[in-house]
C-alpha positions in Angstrom: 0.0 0.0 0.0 0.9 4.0 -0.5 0.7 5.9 2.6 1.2 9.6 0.6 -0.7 9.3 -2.0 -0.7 13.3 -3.4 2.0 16.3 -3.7 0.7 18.8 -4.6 1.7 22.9 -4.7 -0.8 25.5 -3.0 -1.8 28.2 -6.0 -0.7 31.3 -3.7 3.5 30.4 -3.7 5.7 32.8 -4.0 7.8 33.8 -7.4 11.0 33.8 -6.1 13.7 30.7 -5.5 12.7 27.5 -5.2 9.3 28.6 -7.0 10.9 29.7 -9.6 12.8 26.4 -10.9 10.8 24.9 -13.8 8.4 22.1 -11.8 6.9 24.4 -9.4 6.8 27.6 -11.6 3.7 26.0 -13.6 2.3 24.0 -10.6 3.1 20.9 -9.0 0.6 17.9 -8.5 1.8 14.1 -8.1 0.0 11.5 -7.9 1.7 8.5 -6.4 0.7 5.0 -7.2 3.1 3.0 -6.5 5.5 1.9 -3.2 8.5 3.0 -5.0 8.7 6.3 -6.6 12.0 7.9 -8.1 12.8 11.4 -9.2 15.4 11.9 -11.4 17.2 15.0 -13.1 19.8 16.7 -14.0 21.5 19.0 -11.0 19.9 22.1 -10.0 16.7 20.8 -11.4 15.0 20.7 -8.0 15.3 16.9 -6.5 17.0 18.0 -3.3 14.8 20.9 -2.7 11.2 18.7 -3.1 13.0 15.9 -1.1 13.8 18.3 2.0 10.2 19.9 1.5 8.4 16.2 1.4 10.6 15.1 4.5 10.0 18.5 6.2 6.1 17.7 5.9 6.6 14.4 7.5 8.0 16.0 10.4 11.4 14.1 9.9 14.7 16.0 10.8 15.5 18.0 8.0 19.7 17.4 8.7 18.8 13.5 7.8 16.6 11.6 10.4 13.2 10.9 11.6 10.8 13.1 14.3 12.4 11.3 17.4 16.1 12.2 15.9 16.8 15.5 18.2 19.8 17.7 16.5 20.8 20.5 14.0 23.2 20.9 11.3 21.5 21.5 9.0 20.2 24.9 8.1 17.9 25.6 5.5 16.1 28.4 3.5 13.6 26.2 1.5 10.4 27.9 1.6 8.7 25.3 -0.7 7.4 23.8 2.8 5.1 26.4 3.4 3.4 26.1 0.1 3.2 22.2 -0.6 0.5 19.6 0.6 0.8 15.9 1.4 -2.6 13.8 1.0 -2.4 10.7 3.2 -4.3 7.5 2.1 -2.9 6.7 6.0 -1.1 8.9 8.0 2.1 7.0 10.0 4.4 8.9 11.6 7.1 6.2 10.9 9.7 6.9 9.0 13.2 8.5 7.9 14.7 11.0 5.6 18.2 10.2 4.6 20.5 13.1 3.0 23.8 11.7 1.8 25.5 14.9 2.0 24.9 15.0 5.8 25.1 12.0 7.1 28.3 12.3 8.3 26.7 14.6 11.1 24.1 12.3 11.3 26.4 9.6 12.6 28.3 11.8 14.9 24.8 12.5 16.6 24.6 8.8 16.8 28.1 8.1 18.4 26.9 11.1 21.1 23.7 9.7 21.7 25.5 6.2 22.6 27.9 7.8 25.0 25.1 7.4 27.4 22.9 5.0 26.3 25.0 2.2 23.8 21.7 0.2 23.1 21.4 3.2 20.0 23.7 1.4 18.3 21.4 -1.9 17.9 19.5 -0.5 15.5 22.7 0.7 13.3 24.1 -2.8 13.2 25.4 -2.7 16.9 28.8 -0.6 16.0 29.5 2.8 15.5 28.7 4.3 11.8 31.8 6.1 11.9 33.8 2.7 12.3 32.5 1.2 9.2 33.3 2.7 5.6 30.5 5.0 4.2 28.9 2.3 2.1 29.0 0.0 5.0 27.2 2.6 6.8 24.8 3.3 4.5 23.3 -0.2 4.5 23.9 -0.7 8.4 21.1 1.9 8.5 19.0 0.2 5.6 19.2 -3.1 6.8 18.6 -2.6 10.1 17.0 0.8 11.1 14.3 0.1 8.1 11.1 -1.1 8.7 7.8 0.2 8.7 7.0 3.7 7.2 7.7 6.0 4.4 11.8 6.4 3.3 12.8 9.7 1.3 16.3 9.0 0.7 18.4 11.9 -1.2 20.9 10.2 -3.4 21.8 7.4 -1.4 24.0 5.9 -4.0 26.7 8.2 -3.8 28.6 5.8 -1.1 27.3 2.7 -2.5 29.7 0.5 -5.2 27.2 -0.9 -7.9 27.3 -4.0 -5.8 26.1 -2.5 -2.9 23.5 0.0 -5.1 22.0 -3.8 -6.1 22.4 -4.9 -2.6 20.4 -1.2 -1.5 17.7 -2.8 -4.5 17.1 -6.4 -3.0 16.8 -4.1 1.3 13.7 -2.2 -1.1 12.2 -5.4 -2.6 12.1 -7.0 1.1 10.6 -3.9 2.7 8.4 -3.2 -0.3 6.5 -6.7 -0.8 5.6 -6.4 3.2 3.2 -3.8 1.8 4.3 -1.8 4.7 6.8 0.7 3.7 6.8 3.4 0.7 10.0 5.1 -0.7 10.9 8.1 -2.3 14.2 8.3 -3.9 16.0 11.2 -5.3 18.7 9.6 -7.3 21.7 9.3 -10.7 21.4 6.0 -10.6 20.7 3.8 -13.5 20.9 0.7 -11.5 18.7 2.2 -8.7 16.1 3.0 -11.7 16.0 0.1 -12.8 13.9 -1.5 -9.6 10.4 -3.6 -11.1 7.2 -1.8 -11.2 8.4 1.7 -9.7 7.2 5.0 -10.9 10.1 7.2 -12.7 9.6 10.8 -12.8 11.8 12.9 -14.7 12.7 16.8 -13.2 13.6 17.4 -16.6 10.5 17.2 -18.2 7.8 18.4 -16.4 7.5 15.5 -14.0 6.2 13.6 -16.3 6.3 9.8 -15.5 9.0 8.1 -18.0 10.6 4.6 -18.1 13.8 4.7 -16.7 15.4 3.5 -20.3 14.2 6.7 -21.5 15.9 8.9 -18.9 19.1 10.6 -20.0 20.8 9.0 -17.0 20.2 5.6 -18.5 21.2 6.5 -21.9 24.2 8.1 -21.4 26.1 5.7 -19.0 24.5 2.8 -21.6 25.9 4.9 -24.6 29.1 5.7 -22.7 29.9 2.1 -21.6 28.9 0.5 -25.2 31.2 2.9 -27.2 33.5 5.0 -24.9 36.0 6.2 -27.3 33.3 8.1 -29.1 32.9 10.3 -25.7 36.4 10.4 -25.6 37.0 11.8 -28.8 35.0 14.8 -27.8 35.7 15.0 -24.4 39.5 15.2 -25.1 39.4 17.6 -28.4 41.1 20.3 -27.3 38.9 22.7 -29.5 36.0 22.0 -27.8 34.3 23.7 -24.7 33.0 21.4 -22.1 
């Protein structure tokens, strides 16, 4: 089952950054269907932004985290909060918002948690996050801090080998066929993509649903890895601009 079923922009927003950026500046209404819902695009395009907004409606800690998760570093000037609407098929408070580009802070807040109370650690694989390598971290927290409840993870591939981005796949399927937990991934991934039946919205066109074959991210690492030396032929021509 979906728990958040809409997204969806209030008409009233503001004209200024982030309302500005192409999928807000004409509206903003999702429907979402399925457990597993990606948003890909190039940067700048806006993933980050309507990842931090979602989570911020959720009530998760906006520095990576869920509601119970008490700490700050992360500061923010994302408005888009204040404008954007989550319908609810059900509400559940359950949850978590991981940002790769912060969870190095969120694993110090860990290790200072534990200084008093070392239980913390069970549920990150019963050692500290900083004494395993990023990607081992990453999937301490998937495997065994995921359960129940609605996952916005922000590029969580960007510590993951493609061994591990497949291993991240199979944590999904597991969660997924429960029927008791939804994601929402911002990611580059082709592999990640790639998962059965989820619902691919491109940033770069309008939100528009596509199949993950058709996204440029697809294409080009397919295109690259099938004949390289014609990307190298432009990429290392001195003459042109890049």
């Amino acid at each position: 089952m979906t728990y958040l079923s809409r997204i969806y922009l209030k008409d009233n927003h503001p004209k200024e950054f982030p309302f500005d950026l192409p999928i807000f500046k004409n509206g903003l209404d999702l429907k979402l269907k399925t457990n597993v819902t990606f948003f890909v695009g190039e940067n700048g395009t806006g993933k980050s932004t309507l990842m931090e907004s979602i989570a911020d409606k959720c009530d998760f800690n906006l520095s990576g985290g869920n509601r119970n998760h008490n700490y700050d570093f992360h500061k923010t000037e994302n408005t888009l909060s204040d404008f954007l609407t989550l319908s609810w098929k059900t509400k559940i408070n359950q949850g978590f918002f991981m940002r790769a580009e912060s969870f190095f802070n969120f694993a110090t807040y860990i290790d200072e948690v534990a200084e008093s109370d070392a239980r913390i650690l069970d549920a990150y694989g019963g050692k500290s996050l900083h004494k395993q390598s990023h990607g081992e971290a990453f999937l301490a927290l998937f495997h065994n801090h995921f359960d129940k409840g609605i996952y916005i993870l922000d590029e969580p591939e960007s510590a993951l080998s493609p061994q591990r981005q497949l291993a991240l796949l199979s944590i999904i399927n597991k969660l997924e066929k429960t029927g008791k937990a939804q994601f929402i991934i911002a990611t580059h991934s082709p592999i990640l993509l790639s998962y059965p039946g989820a619902t691919v919205y491109s940033l770069d066109n309008n939100l528009e649903p596509i199949h993950y074959k058709d996204t440029e991210h697809y294409q080009i690492t397919k295109n690259f890895l099938d004949t390289p030396e014609l990307y190298f032929r432009h990429l290392f021509n001195d003459d042109d601009d890049i």
